[in-house]
C-alpha positions in Angstrom: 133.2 -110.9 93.0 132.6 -109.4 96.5 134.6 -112.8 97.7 137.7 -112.3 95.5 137.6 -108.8 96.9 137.6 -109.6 100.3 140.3 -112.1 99.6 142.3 -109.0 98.3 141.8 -107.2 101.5 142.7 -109.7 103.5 146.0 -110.5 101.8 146.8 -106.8 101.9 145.9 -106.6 105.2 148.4 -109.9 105.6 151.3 -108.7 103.8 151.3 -105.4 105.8 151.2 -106.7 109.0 154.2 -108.8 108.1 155.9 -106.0 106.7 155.3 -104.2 110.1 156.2 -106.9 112.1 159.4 -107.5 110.3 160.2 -103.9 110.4 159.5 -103.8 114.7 161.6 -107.1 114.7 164.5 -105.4 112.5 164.4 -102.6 114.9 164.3 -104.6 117.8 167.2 -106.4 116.5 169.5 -103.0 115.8 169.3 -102.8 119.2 169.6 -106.0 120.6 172.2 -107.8 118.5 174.1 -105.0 116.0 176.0 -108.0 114.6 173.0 -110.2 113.5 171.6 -106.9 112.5 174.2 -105.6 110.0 174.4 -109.5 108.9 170.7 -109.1 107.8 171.0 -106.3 106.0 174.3 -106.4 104.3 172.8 -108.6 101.3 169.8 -106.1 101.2 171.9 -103.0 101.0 173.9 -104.5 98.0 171.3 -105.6 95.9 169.4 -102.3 96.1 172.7 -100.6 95.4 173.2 -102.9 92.5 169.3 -102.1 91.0 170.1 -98.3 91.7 173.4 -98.4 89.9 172.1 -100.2 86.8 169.2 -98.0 86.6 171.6 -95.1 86.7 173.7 -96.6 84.0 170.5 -97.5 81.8 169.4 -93.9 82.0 172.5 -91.9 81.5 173.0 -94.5 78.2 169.7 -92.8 77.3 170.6 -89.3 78.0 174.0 -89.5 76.3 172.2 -90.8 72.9 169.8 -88.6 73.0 171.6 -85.4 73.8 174.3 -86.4 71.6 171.2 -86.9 69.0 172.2 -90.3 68.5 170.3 -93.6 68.1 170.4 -96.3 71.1 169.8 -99.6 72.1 171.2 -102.7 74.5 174.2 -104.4 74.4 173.1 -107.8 75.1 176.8 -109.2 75.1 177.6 -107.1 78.4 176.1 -108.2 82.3 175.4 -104.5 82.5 173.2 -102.6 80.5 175.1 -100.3 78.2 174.7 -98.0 75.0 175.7 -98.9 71.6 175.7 -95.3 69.9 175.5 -94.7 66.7 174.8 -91.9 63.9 174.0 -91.5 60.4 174.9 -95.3 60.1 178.2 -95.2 61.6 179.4 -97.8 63.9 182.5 -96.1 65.3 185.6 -98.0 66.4 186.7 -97.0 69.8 189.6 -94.1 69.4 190.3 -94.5 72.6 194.2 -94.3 72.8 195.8 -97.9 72.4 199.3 -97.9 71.2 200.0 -100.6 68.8 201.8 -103.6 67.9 203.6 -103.0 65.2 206.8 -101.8 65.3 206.8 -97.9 63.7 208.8 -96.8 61.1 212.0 -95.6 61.1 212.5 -92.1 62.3 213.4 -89.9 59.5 216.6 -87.8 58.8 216.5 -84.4 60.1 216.5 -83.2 56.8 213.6 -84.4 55.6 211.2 -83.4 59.1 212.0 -81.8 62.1 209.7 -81.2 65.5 211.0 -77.7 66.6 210.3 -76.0 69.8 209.2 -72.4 69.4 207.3 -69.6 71.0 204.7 -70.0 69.4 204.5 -73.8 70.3 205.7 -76.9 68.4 206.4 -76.8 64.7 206.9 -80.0 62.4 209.0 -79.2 59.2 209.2 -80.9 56.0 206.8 -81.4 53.3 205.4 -78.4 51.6 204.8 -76.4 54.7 205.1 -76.1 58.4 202.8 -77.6 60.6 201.4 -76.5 64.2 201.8 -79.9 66.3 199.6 -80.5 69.3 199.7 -83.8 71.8 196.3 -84.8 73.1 197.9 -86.3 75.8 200.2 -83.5 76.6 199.4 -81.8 80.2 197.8 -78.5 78.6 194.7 -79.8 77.8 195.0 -84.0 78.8 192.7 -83.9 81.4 190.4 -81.3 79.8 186.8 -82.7 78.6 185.9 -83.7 75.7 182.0 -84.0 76.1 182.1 -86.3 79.1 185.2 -87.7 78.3 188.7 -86.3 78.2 191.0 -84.9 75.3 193.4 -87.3 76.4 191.8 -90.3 76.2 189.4 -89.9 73.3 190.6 -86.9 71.6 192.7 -88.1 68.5 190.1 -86.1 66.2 189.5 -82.6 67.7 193.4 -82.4 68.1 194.2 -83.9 64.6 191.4 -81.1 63.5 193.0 -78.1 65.4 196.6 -78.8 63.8 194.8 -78.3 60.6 192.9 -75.5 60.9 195.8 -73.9 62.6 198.2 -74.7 59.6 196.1 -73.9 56.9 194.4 -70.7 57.7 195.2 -67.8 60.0 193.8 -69.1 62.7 195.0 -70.4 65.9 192.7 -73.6 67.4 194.2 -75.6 69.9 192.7 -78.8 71.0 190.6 -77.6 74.2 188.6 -75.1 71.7 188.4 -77.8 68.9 187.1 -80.2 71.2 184.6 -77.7 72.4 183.5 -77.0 69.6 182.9 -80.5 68.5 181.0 -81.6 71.6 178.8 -78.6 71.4 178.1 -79.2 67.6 177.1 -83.0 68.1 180.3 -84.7 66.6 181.6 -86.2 70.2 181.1 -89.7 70.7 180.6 -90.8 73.9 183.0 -93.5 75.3 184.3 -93.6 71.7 186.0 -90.5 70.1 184.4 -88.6 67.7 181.8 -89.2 64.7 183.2 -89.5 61.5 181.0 -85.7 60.5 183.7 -84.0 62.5 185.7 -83.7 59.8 183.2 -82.0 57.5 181.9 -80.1 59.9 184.8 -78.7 61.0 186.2 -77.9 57.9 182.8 -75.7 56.9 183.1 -74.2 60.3 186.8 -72.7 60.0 187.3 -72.2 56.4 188.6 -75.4 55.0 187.4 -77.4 52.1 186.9 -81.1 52.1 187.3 -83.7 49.9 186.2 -86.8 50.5 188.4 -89.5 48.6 187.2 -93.2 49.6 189.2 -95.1 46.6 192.6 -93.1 46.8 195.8 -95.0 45.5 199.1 -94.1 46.4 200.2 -91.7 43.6 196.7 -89.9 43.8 197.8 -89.2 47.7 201.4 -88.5 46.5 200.4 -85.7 44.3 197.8 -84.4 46.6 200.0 -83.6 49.4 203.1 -82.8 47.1 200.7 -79.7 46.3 200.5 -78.2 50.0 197.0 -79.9 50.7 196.8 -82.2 53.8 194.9 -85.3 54.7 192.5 -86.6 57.8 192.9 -89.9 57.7 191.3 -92.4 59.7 193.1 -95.5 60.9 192.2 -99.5 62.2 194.7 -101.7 63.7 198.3 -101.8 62.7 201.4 -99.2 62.8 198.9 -96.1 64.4 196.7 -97.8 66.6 194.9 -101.1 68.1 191.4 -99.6 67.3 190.2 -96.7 65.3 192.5 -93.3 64.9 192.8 -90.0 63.7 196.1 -88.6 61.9 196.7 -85.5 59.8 198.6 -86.3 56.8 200.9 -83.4 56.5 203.0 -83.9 53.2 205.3 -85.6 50.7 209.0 -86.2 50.8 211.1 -86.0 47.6 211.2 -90.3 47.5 207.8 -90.5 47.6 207.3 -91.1 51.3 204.6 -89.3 53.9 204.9 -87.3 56.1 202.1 -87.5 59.1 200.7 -85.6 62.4 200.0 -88.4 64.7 198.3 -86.4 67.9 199.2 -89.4 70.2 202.8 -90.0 69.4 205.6 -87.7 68.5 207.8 -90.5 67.3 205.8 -91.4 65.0 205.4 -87.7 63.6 209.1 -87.7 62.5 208.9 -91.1 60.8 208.6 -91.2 57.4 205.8 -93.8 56.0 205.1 -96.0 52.8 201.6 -94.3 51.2 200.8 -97.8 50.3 201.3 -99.3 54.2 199.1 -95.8 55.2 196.6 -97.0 52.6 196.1 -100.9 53.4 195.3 -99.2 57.0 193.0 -97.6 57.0 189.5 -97.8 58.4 186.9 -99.9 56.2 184.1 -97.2 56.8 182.6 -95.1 54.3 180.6 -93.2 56.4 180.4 -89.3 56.4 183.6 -89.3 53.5 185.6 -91.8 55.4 188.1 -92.7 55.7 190.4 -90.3 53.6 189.2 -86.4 53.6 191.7 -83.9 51.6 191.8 -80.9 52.8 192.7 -77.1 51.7 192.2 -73.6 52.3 188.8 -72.8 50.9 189.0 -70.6 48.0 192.6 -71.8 47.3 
C-alpha cells in the first residue's frame, strides 16, 4: 500500500513538472517565435471552443425542456447534441414556415372573399362573417419573439389564434400579445412552433369554446362553418405547407367550397378550397384535439 502510494506521488509530482515545463516552454515560445506559437495553439483553442459550445448547446437543450415543462432527451441522428421536445405525447412537426410544392388553388372571385384594407387593419370578407387578418410575417410583429424564437418564423399558431379571438369576440388580440401569452402559459415549442394545447388553452383563456372533431367528413365541416363557427386546423405537407401548419378555417361559400385564414400567405386566403383536399391534409396527430378544433363564442 505505502508503495502504490508513493508511486501516486511520484507520478503527480511527474505530470506537474511537465505541465510546468511545457507551460515555461509555451511562454518562452510566445516570445521567441509568435508564428510557431500561434501554430501550437490554434488546434487547442478550437477544440476547447468546440467542448464549450457543445456543452452550451447540451445545457440550454436542458433548460428549454425544462422551462418549457417539457420532456427531453438526445438526438442520436445529429453530430451535435440536440433536444427532441416533446409534451403530453406529442411529437410536433416543425411549423417552421416552408412554402410548399403544390401549386394553390385558384384565387377566388371577388364576390365570394375579399382582403380589404381598413383602419382598423385587414378584413377578409365572405363566409358568414368578417374576419380580422394578421401576417406573421408582416413587419409589425416578424421579428418579435415568440419564446426564443420569432413570430415570423414559428408563429403560424399564436397568429392563427389572434384572428380568432379577434373575430369571434370583442376583443382585439394581435399576434405579439397571442404569442405572449402562449409562451408565458407553456404552449411555445421551442425550434418548432407551438404545442398542439394552444388551441384549448387559448380558447378557455379568451372566451371561446372548443370542439375537438378528429373524424370530421366534408359535409360535417360544410355545415359547421355554414353556421358562423370557425375552424383551427392543423396541416402536413401538401397545398399549406412542407411540414406542420396552423390555418383558421373561416367559412363556407354557397358551392360548398372553404373559405380559410392562412397567417403565412395572403394568396392563399382568397382561394377558395375543396373540404375534402383540406381534409386528406391534414396532420395525423390526435394529440390535445388534433387536428381539427371548432370553434365558437362561448355561451353562443
Amino acid at each position: 500500500m505505502k508503495r502504490n502510494s508513493h508511486l501516486k506521488k511520484v507520478l503527480a509530482i511527474s505530470v506537474l513538472a511537465v505541465v510546468c515545463i511545457g507551460t515555461a516552454e509555451l511562454a518562452v515560445c510566445r516570445v521567441a517565435d509568435p508564428a510557431l506559437y500561434e501554430r501550437i495553439m490554434d488546434p487547442v483553442r478550437r477544440t476547447v471552443s468546440s467542448g464549450w459550445t457543445l456543452a452550451s448547446d447540451g445545457a440550454r437543450t436542458v433548460y428549454d425542456a425544462v422551462s418549457d415543462g417539457a420532456s427531453w432527451a438526445w438526438d442520436k441522428t445529429s453530430s451535435a447534441v440536440t433536444g427532441v421536445l416533446r409534451k403530453d405525447g406529442e411529437d410536433l412537426e416543425s411549423q417552421a414556415v416552408l412554402e410548399p410544392d403544390e401549386k394553390p388553388a385558384p384565387l377566388a372571385d371577388p364576390a365570394a372573399t375579399t382582403l380589404e384594407q381598413r383602419e382598423t387593419g385587414e378584413i377578409l370578407t365572405g363566409g358568414n362573417r368578417e374576419i380580422v387578418y394578421y401576417n406573421q410575417t408582416d413587419d409589425a410583429w416578424s421579428d418579435q419573439p415568440y419564446g426564443r424564437d420569432t413570430l415570423g418564423a414559428y408563429g403560424c399558431g399564436p397568429t392563427c389564434l389572434s384572428m380568432a379571438v379577434s373575430s369571434l369576440t370583442d376583443q382585439a388580440v394581435d399576434p405579439e400579445e397571442m404569442a405572449r401569452w402562449a409562451a408565458e402559459n407553456g404552449h411555445w415549442a421551442r425550434r418548432s412552433g407551438s404545442y398542439l394545447s394552444i388551441v384549448n388553452g387559448a380558447a378557455a383563456a379568451y372566451g371561446l369554446e372548443a370542439e375537438s372533431l378528429p373524424n370530421c367528413d366534408a359535409e360535417r365541416l360544410r355545415l359547421e362553418l355554414a353556421a358562423g363557427k370557425m375552424a383551427v386546423a392543423l396541416m402536413t405537407k401538401g397545398h399549406f405547407t412542407n411540414g406542420g401548419h396552423f390555418i383558421l378555417l373561416r367559412g363556407a361559400t354557397l358551392n360548398g367550397g372553404i373559405l380559410v385564414a392562412d397567417p403565412s400567405s395572403r394568396e392563399r386566403s382568397l382561394a377558395v378550397w375543396d373540404p375534402q383536399l383540406i381534409l386528406d391534409e391534414l396532420s395525423k396527430s390526435r394529440s390535445s384535439g388534433a387536428p381539427l378544433w371548432i370553434l365558437s363564442p362561448a355561451n353562443s
